[in-house]
N, C-alpha and C positions, 0 to 999 in steps of 0.2 A: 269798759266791759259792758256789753248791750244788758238791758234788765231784762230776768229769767234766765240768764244765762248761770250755770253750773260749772262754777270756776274748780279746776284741778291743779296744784301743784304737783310736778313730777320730779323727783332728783334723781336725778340717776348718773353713770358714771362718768369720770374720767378720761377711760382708756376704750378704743372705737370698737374693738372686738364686745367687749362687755355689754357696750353700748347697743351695738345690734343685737346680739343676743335675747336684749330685756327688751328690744323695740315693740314688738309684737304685742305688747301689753297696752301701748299707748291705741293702737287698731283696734281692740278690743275694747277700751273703753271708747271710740270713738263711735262704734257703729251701737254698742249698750244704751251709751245716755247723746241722745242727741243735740243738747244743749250743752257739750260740755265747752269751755275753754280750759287750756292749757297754758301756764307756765309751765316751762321747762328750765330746770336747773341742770346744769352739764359744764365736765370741763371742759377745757379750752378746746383740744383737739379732738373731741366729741360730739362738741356744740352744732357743729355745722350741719349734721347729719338729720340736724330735725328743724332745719331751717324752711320748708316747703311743707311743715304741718298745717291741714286744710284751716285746722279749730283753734291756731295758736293765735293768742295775746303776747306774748315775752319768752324771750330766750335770757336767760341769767347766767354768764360766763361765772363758774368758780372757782379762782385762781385761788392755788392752796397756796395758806401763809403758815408762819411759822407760829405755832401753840396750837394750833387748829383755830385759829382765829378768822378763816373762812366762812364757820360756819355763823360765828357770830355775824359775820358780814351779809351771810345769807338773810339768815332770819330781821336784821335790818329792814332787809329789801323787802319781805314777804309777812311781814306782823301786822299790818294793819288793813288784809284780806281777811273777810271772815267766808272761808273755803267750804266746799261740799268737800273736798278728797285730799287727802293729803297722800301722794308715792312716797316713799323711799327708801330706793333701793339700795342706798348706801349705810342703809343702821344706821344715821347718826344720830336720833334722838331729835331731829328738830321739831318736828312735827309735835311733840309736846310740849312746845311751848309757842305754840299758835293756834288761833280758832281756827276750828275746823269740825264738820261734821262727822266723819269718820277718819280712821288713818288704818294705814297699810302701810308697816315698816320691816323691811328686811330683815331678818332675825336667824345668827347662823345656830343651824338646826342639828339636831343630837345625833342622828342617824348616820349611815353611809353618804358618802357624798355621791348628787347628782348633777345630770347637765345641766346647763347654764339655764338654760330656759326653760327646766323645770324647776329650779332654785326661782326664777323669776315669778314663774308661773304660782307659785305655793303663795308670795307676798299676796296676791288676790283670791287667794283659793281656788283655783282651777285649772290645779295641778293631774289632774285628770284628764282635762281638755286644754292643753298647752298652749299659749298663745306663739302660734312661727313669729319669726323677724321678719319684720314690715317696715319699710321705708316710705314714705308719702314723699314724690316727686312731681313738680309742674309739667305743663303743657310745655314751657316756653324749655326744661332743663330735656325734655325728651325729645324736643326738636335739634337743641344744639348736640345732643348726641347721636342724634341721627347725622347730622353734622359731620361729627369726628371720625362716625363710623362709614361715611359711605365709599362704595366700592363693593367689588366682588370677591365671592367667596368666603368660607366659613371663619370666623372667626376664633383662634386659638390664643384666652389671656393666658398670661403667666403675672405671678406678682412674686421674685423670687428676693427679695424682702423679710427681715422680722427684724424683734424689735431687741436680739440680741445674738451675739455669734454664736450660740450655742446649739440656735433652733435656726440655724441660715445654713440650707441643703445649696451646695458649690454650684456656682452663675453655670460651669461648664456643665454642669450633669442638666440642669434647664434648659442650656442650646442642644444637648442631644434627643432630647426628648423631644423636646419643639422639630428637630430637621426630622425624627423618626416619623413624624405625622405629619408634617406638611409637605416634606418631598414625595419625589415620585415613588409611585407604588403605596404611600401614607394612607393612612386612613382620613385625614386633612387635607391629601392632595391638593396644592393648587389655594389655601387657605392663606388668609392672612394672621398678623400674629401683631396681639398688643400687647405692651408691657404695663401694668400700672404700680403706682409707687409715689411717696412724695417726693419734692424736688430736692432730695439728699440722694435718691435713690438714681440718680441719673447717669450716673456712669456703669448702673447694671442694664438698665437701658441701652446705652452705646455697647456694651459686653456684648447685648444680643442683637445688633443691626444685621449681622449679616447674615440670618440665619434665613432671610428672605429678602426676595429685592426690597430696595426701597420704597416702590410703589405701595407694598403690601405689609408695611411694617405701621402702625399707630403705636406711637409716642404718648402716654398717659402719666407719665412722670414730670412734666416740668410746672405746667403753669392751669391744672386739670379741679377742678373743685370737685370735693368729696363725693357732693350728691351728683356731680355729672359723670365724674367716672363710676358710681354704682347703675347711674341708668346705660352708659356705657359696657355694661355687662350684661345688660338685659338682651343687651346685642349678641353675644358670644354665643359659641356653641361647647366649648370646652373651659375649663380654667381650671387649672393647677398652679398649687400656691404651697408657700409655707404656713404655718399654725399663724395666723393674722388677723389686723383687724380685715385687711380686704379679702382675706379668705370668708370670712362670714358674712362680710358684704355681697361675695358671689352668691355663695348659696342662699341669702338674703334674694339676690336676683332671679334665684330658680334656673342659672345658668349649670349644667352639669359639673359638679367640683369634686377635684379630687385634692385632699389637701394631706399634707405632707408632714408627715409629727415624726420627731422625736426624743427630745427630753421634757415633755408635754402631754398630758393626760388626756385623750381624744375620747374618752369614757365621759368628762366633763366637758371638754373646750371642742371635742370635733365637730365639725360642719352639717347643719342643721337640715334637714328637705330630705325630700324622696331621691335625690337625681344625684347622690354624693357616694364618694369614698373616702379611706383615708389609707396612705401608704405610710406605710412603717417598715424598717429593719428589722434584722432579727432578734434587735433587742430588745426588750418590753420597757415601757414606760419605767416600771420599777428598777428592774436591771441598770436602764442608764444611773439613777439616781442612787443609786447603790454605789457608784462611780463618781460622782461629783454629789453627795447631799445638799450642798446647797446652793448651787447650781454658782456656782461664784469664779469656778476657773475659766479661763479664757482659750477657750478648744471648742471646735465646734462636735456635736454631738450626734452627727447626721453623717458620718462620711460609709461606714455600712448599708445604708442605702442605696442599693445599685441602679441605675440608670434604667435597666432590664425591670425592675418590680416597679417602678413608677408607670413606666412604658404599658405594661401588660395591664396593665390597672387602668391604666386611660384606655386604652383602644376597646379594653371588655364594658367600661361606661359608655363610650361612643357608641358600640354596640348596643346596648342595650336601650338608647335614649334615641336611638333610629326614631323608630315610629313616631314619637312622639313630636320628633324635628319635620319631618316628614308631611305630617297630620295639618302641623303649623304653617308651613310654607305653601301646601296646599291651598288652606284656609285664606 
């Protein structure tokens, strides 16, 4: 670490949605203290996401062990920094038992519960002025995605994806929504369509080949790294998705999202920017849970969701994000 330099450890989550969610926080302190560095603690499938931070020293994978014996592993790694800042947005208490100048630890709070990224925003106090999710990408990850994206015509992702059957809206209601906007007469006319997803998710991919020619279909599910498929979204013009981490990625990207909830609290976990929606059934977050409390049967929870209220919701966001596509392309 250079000398003057204002070292920061950050922990923060696990899981990719969360992860972006609190990202915003790291931007914030980045453009605050201009000397800062960064350690970042992150789990595994998390980690990647802040691989192309401008200010970073260390990325520290946190592979959870059994007693919570991770965090001891943590604090290992990180006790013999004496730190300006200590994040942690996971409560675990590490931060007291290390030097450090001040700390900022997560602490779950008495009140009504709020969105992610004001629950994030409160650990620094500036919960008033919230920090968006911010992702730091290279020159070299925006090139290769200009890359994957090039070709003509608007770009329509889907990421029809989650990370349990409960909250996974059917591959088929995603191919009709996609042919309702990209065939003729669409409001996508003539657009291309990407799928993103990790490589499990690849036979939802093949699900929707044909919902455009070949020429016109990007494949973002097999061999795509985290941070290039989110600059890969910077490309888009639409994305709809399930309650995800790469739904928050979208709207991370400032791509127009419409994300798709239903046994999931979009009061907390919905998609974050000016340029979003969120489609729902006709049944209320509570209502579903009133049906399965502990979300633990194995049915998906989304099949009330018509095809029709996704549809109308996308083309009324298209609409409305006109100008501002327009303005760009322009430019």
């Amino acid at each position: 670490m250079s000398r003057g330099a204002f070292p920061i450890l950050f922990i923060t989550s696990n899981r990719i949605g969360d992860a972006v969610l609190s990202s915003g926080l790291l931007k914030r302190l980045t453009d605050e203290i201009p000397n800062a560095r960064f350690t970042i603690a992150a789990g595994p499938v998390a980690a990647p996401l802040f691989e192309e931070v401008p200010t970073l020293d260390r990325i520290i994978t946190v592979e959870k062990a059994r007693n919570r014996a991770h965090w001891f592993d943590l604090w290992r790694e990180v006790r013999r920094t004496r730190w300006g800042l200590v994040v942690d947005l996971r409560g675990s208490g590490l931060s007291r038992f290390v030097s450090t100048r001040r700390r900022a630890i997560w602490r779950k709070g008495s009140g009504p519960p709020v969105h992610k990224v004001i629950e994030a925003a409160r650990v620094l106090k500036i919960e008033d002025d919230p920090a968006a999710p911010y992702i730091f990408t290279s020159e070299e990850t925006e090139a290769r995605a200009d890359e994957l994206t090039a070709g003509h015509g608007p770009i329509l992702a889907l990421a029809p994806a989650a990370n349990w059957l409960g909250k996974t809206w059917p591959l088929e209601r995603f191919s009709r929504v996609a042919m309702r906007l990209l065939n003729d007469g669409g409001m996508m006319q003539g657009g291309r369509l990407m799928v993103l997803g990790g490589p499990e998710d690849g036979k939802l991919a093949k699900g929707l080949r044909d919902v455009v020619p070949r020429h016109q279909f990007i494949n973002l599910t097999e061999d795509t790294d985290l941070i290039t498929a989110f600059a890969c979204l910077k490309r888009a013009r639409l994305f709809i998705g399930n309650d995800s981490g790469t739904m928050h990625l979208a709207a991370a990207a400032g791509v127009p999202t419409v994300g798709v909830f239903g046994p999931s609290d979009e009061r907390l976990y919905g998609p974050w920017g000016e340029a979003v929606r969120v489609a729902r059934g006709p049944r209320s977050y509570e209502q579903i849970r009133a049906v399965d409390p502990g979300f633990g049967q194995a049915l998906c929870h989304m099949m009330d969701l018509p095809v029709e209220t996704v549809g109308d919701i996308a083309e009324e966001l298209l609409a409305a994000t006109t100008t501002r596509f327009e303005t760009e392309t322009d430019a």
